[in-house]
DRENGUNU-411018 format. One record per residue (C-alpha): x, y, z; residue in one letter. Coordinates in steps of 0.5 Angstrom, whole numbers, plus 500, padded with zeros to 3 digits. Layout:
BEGIN
XYZA...
END
This chain:
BEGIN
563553476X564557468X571554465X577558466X582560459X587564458X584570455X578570460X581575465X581570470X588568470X588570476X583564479X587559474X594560478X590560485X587554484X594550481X596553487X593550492X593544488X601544489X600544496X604539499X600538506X594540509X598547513X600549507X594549504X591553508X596559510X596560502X588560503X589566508X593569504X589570499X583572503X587578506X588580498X582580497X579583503X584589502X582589495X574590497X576595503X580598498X580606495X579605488X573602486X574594483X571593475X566588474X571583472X576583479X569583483X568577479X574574480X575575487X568572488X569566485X576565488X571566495X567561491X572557490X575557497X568556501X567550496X574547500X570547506X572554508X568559511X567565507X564572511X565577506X564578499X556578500X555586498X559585491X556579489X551582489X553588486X555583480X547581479X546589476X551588471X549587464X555582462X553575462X559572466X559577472X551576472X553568473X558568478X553574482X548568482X551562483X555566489X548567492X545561490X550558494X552562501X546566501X542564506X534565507X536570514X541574510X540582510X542582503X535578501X530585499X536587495X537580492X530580490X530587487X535585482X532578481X525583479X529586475X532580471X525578470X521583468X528585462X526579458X532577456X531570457X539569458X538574465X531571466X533564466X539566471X534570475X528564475X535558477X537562483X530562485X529555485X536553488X534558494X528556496X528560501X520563504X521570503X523568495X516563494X512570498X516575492X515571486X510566487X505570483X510573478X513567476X506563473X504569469X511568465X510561465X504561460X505568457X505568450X510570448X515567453X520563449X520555451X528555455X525561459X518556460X522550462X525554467X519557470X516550470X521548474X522553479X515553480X515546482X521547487X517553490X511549490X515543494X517548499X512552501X505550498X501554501X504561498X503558491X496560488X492556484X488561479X486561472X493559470X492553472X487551467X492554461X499550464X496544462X495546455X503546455X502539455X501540448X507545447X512544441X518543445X519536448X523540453X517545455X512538456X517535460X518541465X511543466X509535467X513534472X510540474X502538474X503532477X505535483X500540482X495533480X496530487X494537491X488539487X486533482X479537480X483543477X488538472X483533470X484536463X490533463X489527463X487527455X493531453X498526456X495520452X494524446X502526448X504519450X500516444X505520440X511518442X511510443X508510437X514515433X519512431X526515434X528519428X521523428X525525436X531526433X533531439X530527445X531519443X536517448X539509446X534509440X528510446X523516444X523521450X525516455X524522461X517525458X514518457X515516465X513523467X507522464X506515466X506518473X501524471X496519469X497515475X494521479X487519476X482513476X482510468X478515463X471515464X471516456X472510452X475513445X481515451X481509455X482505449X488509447X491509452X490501453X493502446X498506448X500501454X499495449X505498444X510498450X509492453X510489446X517493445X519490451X518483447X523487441X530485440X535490444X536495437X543496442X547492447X549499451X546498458X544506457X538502452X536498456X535502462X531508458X527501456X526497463X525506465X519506461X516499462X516499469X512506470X507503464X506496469X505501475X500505471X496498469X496496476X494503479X489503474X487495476X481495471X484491465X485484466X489481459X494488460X495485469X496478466X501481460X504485464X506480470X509475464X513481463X515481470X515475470X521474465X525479469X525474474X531471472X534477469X542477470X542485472X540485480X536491480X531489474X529483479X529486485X524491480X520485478X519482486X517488488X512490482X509483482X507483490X502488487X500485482X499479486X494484491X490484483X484479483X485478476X492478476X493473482X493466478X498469473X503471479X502465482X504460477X512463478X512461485X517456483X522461480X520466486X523461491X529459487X530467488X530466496X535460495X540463491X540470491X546473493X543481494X539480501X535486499X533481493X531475498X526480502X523481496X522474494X519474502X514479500X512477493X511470497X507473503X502477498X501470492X498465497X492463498X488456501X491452495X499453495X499456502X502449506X508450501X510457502X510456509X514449508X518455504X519460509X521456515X527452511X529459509X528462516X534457519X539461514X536467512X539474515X539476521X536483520X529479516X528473520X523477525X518479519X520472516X517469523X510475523X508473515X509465517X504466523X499470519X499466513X498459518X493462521X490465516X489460511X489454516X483449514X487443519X489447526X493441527X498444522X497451524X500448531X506445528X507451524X507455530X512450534X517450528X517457527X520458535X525452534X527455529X528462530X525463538X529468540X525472533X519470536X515476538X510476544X505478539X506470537X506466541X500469545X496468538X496461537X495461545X489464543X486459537X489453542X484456547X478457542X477451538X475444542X478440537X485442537X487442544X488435544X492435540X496442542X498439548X501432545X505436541X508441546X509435550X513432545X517437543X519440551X523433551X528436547X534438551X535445548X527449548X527455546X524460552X518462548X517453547X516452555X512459555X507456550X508448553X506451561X500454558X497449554X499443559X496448565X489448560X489442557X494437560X488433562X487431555X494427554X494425562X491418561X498416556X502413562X508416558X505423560X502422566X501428570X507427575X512426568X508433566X509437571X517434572X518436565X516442565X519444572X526441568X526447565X524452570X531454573X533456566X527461564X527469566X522471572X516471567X517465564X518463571X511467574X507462569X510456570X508457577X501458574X501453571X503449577X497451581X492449574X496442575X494442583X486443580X487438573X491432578X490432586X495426585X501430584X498436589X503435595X510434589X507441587X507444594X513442596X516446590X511452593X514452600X522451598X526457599X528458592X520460592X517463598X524468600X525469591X529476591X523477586X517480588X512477583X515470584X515470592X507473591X505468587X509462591X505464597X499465595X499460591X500454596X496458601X490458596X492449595X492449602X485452606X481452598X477446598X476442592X470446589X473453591X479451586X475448581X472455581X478459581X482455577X476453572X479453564X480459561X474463556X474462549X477470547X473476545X475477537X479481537X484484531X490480530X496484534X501480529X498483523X498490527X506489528X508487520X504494518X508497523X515494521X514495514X512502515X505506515X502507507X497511505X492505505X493498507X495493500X488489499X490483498X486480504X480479500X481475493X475473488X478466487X476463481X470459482X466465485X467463492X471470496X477468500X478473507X483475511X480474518X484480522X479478528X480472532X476468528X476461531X470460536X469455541X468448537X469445531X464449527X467455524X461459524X460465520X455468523X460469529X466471526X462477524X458478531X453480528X449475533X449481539X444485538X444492535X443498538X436501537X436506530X443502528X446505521X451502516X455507520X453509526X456515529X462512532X468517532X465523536X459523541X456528536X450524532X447530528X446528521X450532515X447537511X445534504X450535500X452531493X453524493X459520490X457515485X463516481X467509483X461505484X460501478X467498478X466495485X460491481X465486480X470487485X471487492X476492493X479499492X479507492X471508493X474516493X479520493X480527493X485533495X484531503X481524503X482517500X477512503X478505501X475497501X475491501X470488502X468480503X462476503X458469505X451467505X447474508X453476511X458480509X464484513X467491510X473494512X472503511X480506510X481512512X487516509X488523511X493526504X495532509X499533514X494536517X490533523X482531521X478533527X471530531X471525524X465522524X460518520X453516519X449512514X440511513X439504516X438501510X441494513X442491519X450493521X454492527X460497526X467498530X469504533X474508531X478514533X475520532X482524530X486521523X492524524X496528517X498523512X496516518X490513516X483509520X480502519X473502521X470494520X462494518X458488519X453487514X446483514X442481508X435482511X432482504X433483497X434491495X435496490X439503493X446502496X447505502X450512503X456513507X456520510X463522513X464530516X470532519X474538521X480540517X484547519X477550522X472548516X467542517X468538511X462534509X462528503X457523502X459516497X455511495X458504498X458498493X453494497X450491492X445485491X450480487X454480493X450475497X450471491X453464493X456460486X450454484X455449480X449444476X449439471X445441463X439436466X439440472X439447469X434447463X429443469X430449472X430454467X423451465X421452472X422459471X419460466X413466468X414472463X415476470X420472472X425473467X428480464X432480458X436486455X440487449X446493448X452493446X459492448X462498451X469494452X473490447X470483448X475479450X472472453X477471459X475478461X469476461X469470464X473474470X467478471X461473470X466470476X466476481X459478480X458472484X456466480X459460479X460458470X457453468X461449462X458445456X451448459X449451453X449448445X453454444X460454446X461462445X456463450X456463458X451461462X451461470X448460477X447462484X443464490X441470493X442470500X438474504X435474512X428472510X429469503X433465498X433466491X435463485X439465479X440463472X444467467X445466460X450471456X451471450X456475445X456477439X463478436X461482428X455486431X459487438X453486442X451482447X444479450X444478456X437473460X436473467X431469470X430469478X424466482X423474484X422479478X425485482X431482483X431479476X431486474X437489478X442483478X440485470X442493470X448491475X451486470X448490463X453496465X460491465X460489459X
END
């Protein structure tokens, strides 16, 4: 509300608002509120017409009044009556009134907007500026319908002046928010982008706001935008703060535009262009290096504008995920954050550095602060920070610090808030499933965890470890010794007794021979329990009674007698007292061979996908697509996988082969993706096909493949041998439903696909999970084809999957003696291939050697004389055939080359691993 003064003509508002001030109580207040009303509704409804400033008097009081929580039914008809007055202060206060009680259904809306046409069309920016701030705060439907299209054309007319663009920019962007469908895209589109490059900061900061919005929509029509904010962004963090004098907050240049350009670039992949790749890369450098500078103020102001700019360049470095020293250099930033007194920049510095963690090239760098980050779960006192911590830990493990994390979260589960234990307890049994190389430590895991916070412990839980427990031999031994032991303590959990009545009622046979856990003292100590447990930890134990009858005939008459007591046979539970008779009736006229059938051992379980990683996802909340951190090129080549299958089998031989179930036979005419959402099979008409991310997956294994204004589809991808495993993500970016969602691909590779849903829900995404064979060696991707309905259009789109011949490389280390031998034996012209090109990045030796590592082979040291070279092997894998490699790279640093020898035991795969390898340096 405008200030009031003496000399105004408002001193009639002044004394009413010291009035209601001097109000000693609530009553008081309100009847010197009712008595100003029926002045001012008499005034309205009198005979002589009011001047301009009563009205706005009167309708500022009423403002004024509804601001106290009143309601206000008059006074409507005059404020609008101000809007055609040509006094700045009577305009203000008509809008500021409409702005604020107006709403979108009133009657006065046509007048309103006359009067907001005309304001618009006077090209008094004063005016205009009041007209386009009262479109913006309303809102409304009928306001985006009226001025939608008006709106655009002052934004980049030429000779609007910047404050009337900067609100123009900004109300677009809130009628664009609200109703998106009415804003039109047309040929202004391509003419707001150059006001990125518009003299005035504060035109650039409005329509970046703006074009990020719009980006996200169509990022096809907003591309050229991309170079203007790195030209813009190049300006400011290289500028001294005196060059932007008027927009230097602290000593930071353009705080507020830096970010929202950060954001913009973050709608796009990294520029194709190497001269704009460099310079932003340059660009996020410069940042990173002034955050290493000394604080030029010791205001908090300063370093919040500072870490303002900082966070949003990691975000973009992430989001870009293609520059390994810009990921190492900005997780040691973060990394230094970590012990930052100021709470917020820690718990900034967790959460960004959970998604560096999802980084192939930045994992190790995050890792090496997992001591730092478990000294952050121990003494944090924000809690909001210590889940942080949990996240951060959850996301860096991997097989070789796996059993400490676990050790980590388990000690911190016993005092750790109650709002968080529940997904403290999911993340410890994903990761012992996940990276349990001894499943004797993966049951003790398990066990702790229900000790420890049993009452945390969903069903999902202990129904998992049943599983694994009942599909590998060499654990059930010793599942059954453990539980045993552990159900003599006496408080047991319930979940305990759940999981020792089965694993004893499966395998107590295995433990029976030990006289301290004889069949009798199993039975005993499982029966110690039963009047303590609910009515289905009460059913299974029952079963587990009847199994024991089968394992031990000796304790068949104890265990009848427990079938034939009352408390059984006449249970007021229906499930309980069905089960006692049937069971002794079963034990009673069965003869030992029917009961050795009907109560044989339980089947090893079908693979399936893991329900405690399903319930995390839906804890945590639904993304647009799944963190990739699943799938890990680890350092020696070799590919750590996330099974969200069962992936254990029947014996103690981890096979493969069946964790990818490809040992069924596929259906005839099988594709990479059969037609598995719709029962329509029809091929897609040919259209053009994406390749455009395809190049950067020649060395990594996940990521967005594609991306549009309707779909996103994301990998990742894992691989052994001949065999490889590929999970599709479907993210519909609407709020609309896609329907009949189907795709297909030619049969380039044997592939057993996993049927899906054939509706994605707005803004829900699909996982579909491939199953890839190797068959023999081969030059063309396959071609994903997917076709859906979106608000009545059939949609078609074809993407290149990167299934490339290196991703059935298996790493070879070998000794010098070994690799000339073998470099000799190779040495038919056909059999080799060499190339020499020049660099297209900067030549970095740890980059390189981070991509010499994901193309699959294992680097060999002190194998070449030459210690600036690389030199690497390995084996191609296929179905029919196995095929050596040997590489040898070697970097020119002055004349910024490269030459690249490959020599296989097969030419046509020396070419391809060659043309592959070529393009990534």
């Amino acid at each position: 509300m405008p200030a009031v003064s003496k000399g105004d003509g408002m001193r009639g508002l002044a004394v009413f608002i010291s009035d209601i001030r001097n109000c000693k109580s609530k009553e008081a207040e309100v009847k010197r509120i009712n008595k100003e009303l029926a002045n001012i509704r008499s005034k309205f409804k009198g005979d002589k017409a009011l001047d301009g400033y009563s009205k706005k008097k009167y309708v500022c009081k009423l403002l004024f009044i509804f601001l106290l929580g009143h309601d206000i039914d008059f006074g409507h008809m005059e404020a609008v009556n101000l809007l055609s007055s040509n006094k700045y202060t009577e305009k203000q206060i008509g809008y500021l009134f409409i702005s604020v009680l107006v709403n979108s259904n009133s009657d006065l809306i046509r007048l309103i907007n006359n009067a907001i046409k005309n304001d618009l069309t006077s090209r008094n920016p004063t005016f205009m500026n009041l007209a386009l701030h009262c479109i913006a705060n309303v809102g409304s439907r009928e306001m985006a319908e009226a001025f939608a299209s008006e709106i655009p054309r002052i934004l980049v007319a030429g000779d609007t002046m910047d404050s009337v663009k900067q609100s123009a920019a900004l109300c677009l962007l809130r009628l664009n928010r609200t109703s998106p469908d009415l804003v039109p895209m047309g040929e202004w589109t391509a003419r707001v982008v150059h006001l990125l490059n518009d003299q005035h900061l504060g035109v650039v900061t409005a329509a970046t706001s703006l074009i990020t919005t719009l980006a996200q929509k169509n990022p096809d029509d907003f591309k050229t935008s991309v170079s203007l904010a790195v030209a813009r962004l190049s300006r400011i963090v290289t500028s001294a703060s005196i060059d932007l004098q008027d927009y230097t907050y602290y000593f930071v240049a353009a705080p507020w535009l830096s970010v929202k350009l950060l954001r913009l670039l973050q709608s796009y992949p990294p520029p194709e262009d190497a001269a704009l790749r460099s310079r932003l890369t340059e660009c996020l450098e410069t940042i990173l290096n002034k955050a290493q500078e000394p604080p030029k103020s010791k205001k908090v102001q300063h370093s919040n504008a500072k870490n303002a700019v900082l966070f949003e360049a990691i975000a973009l470095i992430i989001h870009h995920d293609s520059e390994p020293t810009l990921l190492v250099r900005a997780c040691n930033q973060l990394g230094q954050f970590l012990q930052h007194r100021e709470t917020n920049l820690r718990y900034l510095a967790l959460e960004s550095m959970c998604t560096l963690a999802s980084s192939e090239f930045s994992h190790e760098a995050v890792k090496t602060h997992m001591e730092t980050v478990i000294n952050a779960l121990k003494t944090e006192r924000d809690v909001s920070v210590r889940q942080r911590a949990v996240d951060l830990l959850y996301a860096m493990c991997d097989r070789s610090n796996a059993k400490q994390i676990v050790a980590e979260m388990l000690s911190y589960l016993e005092t750790a808030d109650y709002s968080i234990r529940e997904e403290i307890v999911l993340k410890v049994a994903i990761l012992a499933e996940k990276y349990a190389v001894d499943y004797t430590w993966y049951v003790d895991t398990i066990l702790n965890l229900i000790r420890i916070a049993g009452d945390y412990v969903s069903e999902e839980v202990w129904y998992r470890v049943i599983q694994i427990v009942i599909n590998r031999d060499d654990v059930q031994g010793y599942a059954a010794k453990t539980v045993f032991e552990a159900l003599q303590a006496p408080a047991c959990h319930e979940n305990l007794v759940k999981v020792g009545g089965y694993i004893l009622g499966e395998f107590g046979n295995l433990i029976a021979g030990d006289s301290r856990s004889s069949p009798l003292v199993q039975f005993n100590l499982l029966h110690s329990k039963f009047h303590l447990c609910s009515v289905p930890t009460r059913a299974l134990l029952l079963s587990a009674y009847i199994k024991f009858i089968n394992l031990f005939p000796e304790v068949k008459a104890t265990i009848q007698d427990v079938l034939r007591s009352d408390s059984q046979l006449r249970n007021a539970d229906v499930e309980l007292q069905q089960r006692a008779v049937e069971y002794l009736r079963l034990s009673c006229i069965a003869s030992t061979d029917i009961l050795a059938t009907v109560l044989e051992e339980m089947p090893p379980f079908p693979e399936r996908e893991s329900s405690i990683l399903a319930k995390l996802k839906k804890k945590k909340g639904p993304g647009k697509l799944p963190d990739m951190d699943d799938s890990r090129r680890s350092v020696n080549g070799s590919t750590e996988h996330s099974e969200n299958t069962d992936t254990t089998n029947k014996g103690s031989t981890h096979s493969f082969t069946d964790v990818l179930n490809l040992n069924s036979t596929p259906s005839s005419g099988a594709s990479l993706l059969i037609d598995v959402f719709s029962e329509s099979s029809a091929p897609p008409a040919a259209i053009d096909v994406s390749e455009e991310n395809f190049p950067r997956f020649v060395c990594k294994n996940n990521g967005v493949i594609y991306e549009n204004q309707l779909l996103q589809i994301g990998l990742k991808s894992e691989y052994r041998q001949n065999l490889g495993r590929m999970y599709v993500f479907y993210g519909n970016k609407t709020s609309t439903q896609f329907l009949s969602f189907s795709s297909s691909s030619p049969p380039q590779l044997n592939v057993h696909p996993k049927a899906a849903d054939p509706m994605i829900e707005g803004g829900a995404q699909m996982q579909q999970i491939l199953n890839i064979e190797c068959v023999s060696d081969f030059r063309d991707a396959p071609v994903l084809n997917i076709q859906f309905r979106y608000g009545g259009t059939l949609q078609n789109i074809a993407v290149k999957l990167p299934v490339m011949l290196n991703k059935f490389f298996q790493p070879t280390e070998m000794m010098s003696q070994d690799f000339f031998q073998r470099w000799k034996q190779l040495g038919a012209p056909q059999q080799e291939v060499q190339k020499i090109f020049k660099a297209k990045h900067p030549m970095d030796t740890e980059v390189t050697k981070a991509k010499i590592l994901g193309f699959g082979v294992a680097l060999l040291d002190g194998v070449d004389p030459n210690p600036a070279n690389f030199v690497g092997a390995g084996v191609i894998h296929t179905k029919t055939t196995q095929v050596g490699c040997l590489l040898r790279l070697e970097p020119n640093m002055q004349a910024q080359m490269y030459r690249l020898t490959l020599r296989t035991s097969r030419d046509s795969v020396s070419q391809r691993l060659c043309e592959l390898l070529s393009d990534q340096f």
